[in-house]
Each structure stands twice: as C-alpha cells, then as structure tokens.
C-alpha positions as CSV (number, residue, x, y, z in Angstrom):
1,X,0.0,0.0,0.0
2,X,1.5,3.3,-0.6
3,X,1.5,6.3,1.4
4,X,-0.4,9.1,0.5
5,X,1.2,12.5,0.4
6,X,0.1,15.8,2.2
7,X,-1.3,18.0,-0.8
8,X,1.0,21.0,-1.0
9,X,0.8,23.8,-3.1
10,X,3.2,22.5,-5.9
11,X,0.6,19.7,-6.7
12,X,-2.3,21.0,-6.1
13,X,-4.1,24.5,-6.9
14,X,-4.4,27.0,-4.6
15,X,-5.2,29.6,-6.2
16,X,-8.7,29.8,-4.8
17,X,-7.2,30.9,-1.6
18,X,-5.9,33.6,-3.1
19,X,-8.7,34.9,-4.9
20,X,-10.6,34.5,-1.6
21,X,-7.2,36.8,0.0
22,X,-7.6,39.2,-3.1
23,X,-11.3,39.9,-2.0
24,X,-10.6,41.3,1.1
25,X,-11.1,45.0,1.5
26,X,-8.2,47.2,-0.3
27,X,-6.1,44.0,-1.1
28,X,-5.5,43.8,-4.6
29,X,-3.2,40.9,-5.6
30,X,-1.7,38.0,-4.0
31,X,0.6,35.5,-5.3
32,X,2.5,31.9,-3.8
33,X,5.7,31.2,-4.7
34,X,8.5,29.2,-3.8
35,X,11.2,30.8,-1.7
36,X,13.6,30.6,-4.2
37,X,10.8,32.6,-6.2
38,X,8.9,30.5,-8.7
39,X,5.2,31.0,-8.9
40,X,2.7,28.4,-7.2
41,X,-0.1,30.5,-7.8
42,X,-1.2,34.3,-8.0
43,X,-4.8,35.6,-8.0
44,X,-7.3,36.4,-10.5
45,X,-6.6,39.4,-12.7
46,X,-2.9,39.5,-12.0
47,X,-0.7,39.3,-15.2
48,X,1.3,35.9,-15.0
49,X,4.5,38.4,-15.8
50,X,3.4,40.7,-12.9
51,X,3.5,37.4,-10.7
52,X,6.9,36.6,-11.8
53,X,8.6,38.9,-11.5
54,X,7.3,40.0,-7.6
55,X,7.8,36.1,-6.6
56,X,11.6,36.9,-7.9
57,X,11.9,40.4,-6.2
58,X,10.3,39.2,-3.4
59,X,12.1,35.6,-2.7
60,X,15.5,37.7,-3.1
61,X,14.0,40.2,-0.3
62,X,13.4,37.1,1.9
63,X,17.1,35.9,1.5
64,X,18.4,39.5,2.1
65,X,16.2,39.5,5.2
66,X,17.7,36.4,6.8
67,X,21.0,37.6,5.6
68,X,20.5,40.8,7.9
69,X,19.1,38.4,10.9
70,X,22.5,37.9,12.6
71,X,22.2,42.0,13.0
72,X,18.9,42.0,15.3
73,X,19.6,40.2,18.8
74,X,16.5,37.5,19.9
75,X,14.3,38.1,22.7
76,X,16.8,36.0,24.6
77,X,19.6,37.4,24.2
78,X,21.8,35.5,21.7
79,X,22.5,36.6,18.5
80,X,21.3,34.1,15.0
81,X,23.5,32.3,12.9
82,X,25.4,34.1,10.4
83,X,22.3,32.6,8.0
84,X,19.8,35.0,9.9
85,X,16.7,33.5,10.6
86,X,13.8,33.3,8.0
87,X,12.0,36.9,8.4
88,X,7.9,36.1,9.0
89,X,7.0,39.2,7.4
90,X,8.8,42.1,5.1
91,X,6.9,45.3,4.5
92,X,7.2,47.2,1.6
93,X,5.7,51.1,2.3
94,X,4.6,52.8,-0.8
95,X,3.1,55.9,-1.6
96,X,-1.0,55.1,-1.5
97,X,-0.2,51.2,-1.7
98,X,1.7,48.3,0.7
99,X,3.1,45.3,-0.3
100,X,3.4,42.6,2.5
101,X,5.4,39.4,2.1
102,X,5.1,36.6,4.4
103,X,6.7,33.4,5.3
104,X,3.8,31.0,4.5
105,X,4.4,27.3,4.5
106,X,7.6,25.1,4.3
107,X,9.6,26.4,1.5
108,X,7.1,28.4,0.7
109,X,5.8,32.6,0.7
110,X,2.6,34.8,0.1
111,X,3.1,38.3,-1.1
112,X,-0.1,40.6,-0.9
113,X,-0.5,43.7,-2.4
114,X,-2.7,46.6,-0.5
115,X,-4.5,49.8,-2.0
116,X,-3.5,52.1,1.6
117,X,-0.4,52.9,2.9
118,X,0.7,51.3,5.9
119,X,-0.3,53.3,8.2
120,X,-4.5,53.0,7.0
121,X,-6.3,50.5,9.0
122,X,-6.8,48.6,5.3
123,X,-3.2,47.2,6.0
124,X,-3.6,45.4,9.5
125,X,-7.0,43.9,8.7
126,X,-5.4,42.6,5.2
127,X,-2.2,41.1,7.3
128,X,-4.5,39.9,10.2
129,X,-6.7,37.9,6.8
130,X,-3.3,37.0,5.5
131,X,-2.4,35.6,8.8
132,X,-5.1,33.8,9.4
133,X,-5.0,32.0,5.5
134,X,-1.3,31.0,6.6
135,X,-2.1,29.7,10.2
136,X,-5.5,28.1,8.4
137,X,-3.7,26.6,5.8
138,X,0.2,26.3,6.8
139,X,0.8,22.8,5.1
140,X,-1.2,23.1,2.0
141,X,0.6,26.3,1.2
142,X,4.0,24.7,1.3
143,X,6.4,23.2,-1.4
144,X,8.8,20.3,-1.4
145,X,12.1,20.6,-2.1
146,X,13.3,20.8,-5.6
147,X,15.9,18.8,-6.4
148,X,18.3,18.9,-10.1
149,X,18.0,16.2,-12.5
150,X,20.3,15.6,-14.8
C-alpha cells in the first residue's frame, strides 16, 4: 500500500485561496511562490509576468532579510546564525499602496498587495486575513524541495 502525500501547493491548486485573500477590503493581488521565487499560484486578474517577476523580487527580499538576521539580537539574548533567521514578514511602504510578504508554508511565501499605505487600518485587517489563511492553511501552502536532475 502506498503512502499518500500531504497536498501542497506545488501539486495542487491553490489559487482559490488567493482569490478569496484578493477579496478582502483594499487587497488587490496576491501570489504563492517558492522561496527561491517560482510562482505556485497568483490571484485572479494578475498578469502571470506581474507574478513573476514580484515572486523573484520578493524571494531575493526574503534571503536578504535572513541575511540581515544575525544584525537583530532575539528576545533572549543570543544573536542568529550568520544565516539570519527566516523573516515572518517584510513590508514594503509605498506611496498610497503596501506590499506585505510573508513566510507561509515550508519552502514556501505569500506576497499581498494593498490599496492604503501602511499606516491605513486597510493594511492590518489585510495582514490579520493573510495571517489567518497561513495559520489556516500552513501545510497546504508549502512546497517540497526541488531537487536537479540531470
């Protein structure tokens, strides 16, 4: 008998999640992609190049954010590996728009674009929705690991 694997977001579609993410108020986009940035999945009515090219800006974002992780002291006192530590969220502040990229599954992260600024309440209930998708969802959103084949 063989074993049947978790469905993760590089086998399955998920792109109903993030249509559902997409409908909250002011959020406009969202896309999945691995964290070495190749698109899972990206909601309705964003251009597949638009996708691509934020799950590439955005993956590169996450590895310069746990390169900068060994500069921020824990809550206890030591200091992370020279690696950093994966960042659980990176906010981008633009003028009348945010952009907030999460960790979201096992290999995996969520970038979700927002029609405020940060500082408009539009931002915290689209992270606390994002947050909740993630904690909801954790192990569907994730991606095994890639490996080469020659």
């Amino acid at each position: 008998m063989t074993e049947q694997q978790q469905p993760t977001a590089d086998t399955h579609d998920v792109s109903w999640v993030l249509n559902r993410l997409a409908s909250s108020n002011g959020v406009e986009h969202a896309v999945l992609f691995t964290s070495d940035g190749l698109v899972l999945a990206h909601s309705e009515g964003l251009h597949r190049d638009v996708a691509d090219r934020t799950a590439a800006s955005s993956s590169s974002l996450f590895a310069l954010g746990r390169g900068v992780g060994e500069f921020a002291p824990t809550p206890d006192g030591t200091t992370p590996t020279p690696d950093g530590a994966t960042p659980r969220k990176i906010i981008i502040d633009l003028p009348g728009a945010c952009v907030l990229v999460f960790a979201a599954g096992h290999n995996t992260v969520l970038a979700v674009s927002v029609s405020a600024e940060m500082t408009d309440a539009q931002v915290a209930v689209a992270s606390a929705d994002t947050i909740k998708a993630i904690k909801g969802l954790a192990p569907v959103l994730a991606a095994r690991e890639r490996t080469l084949t020659s």
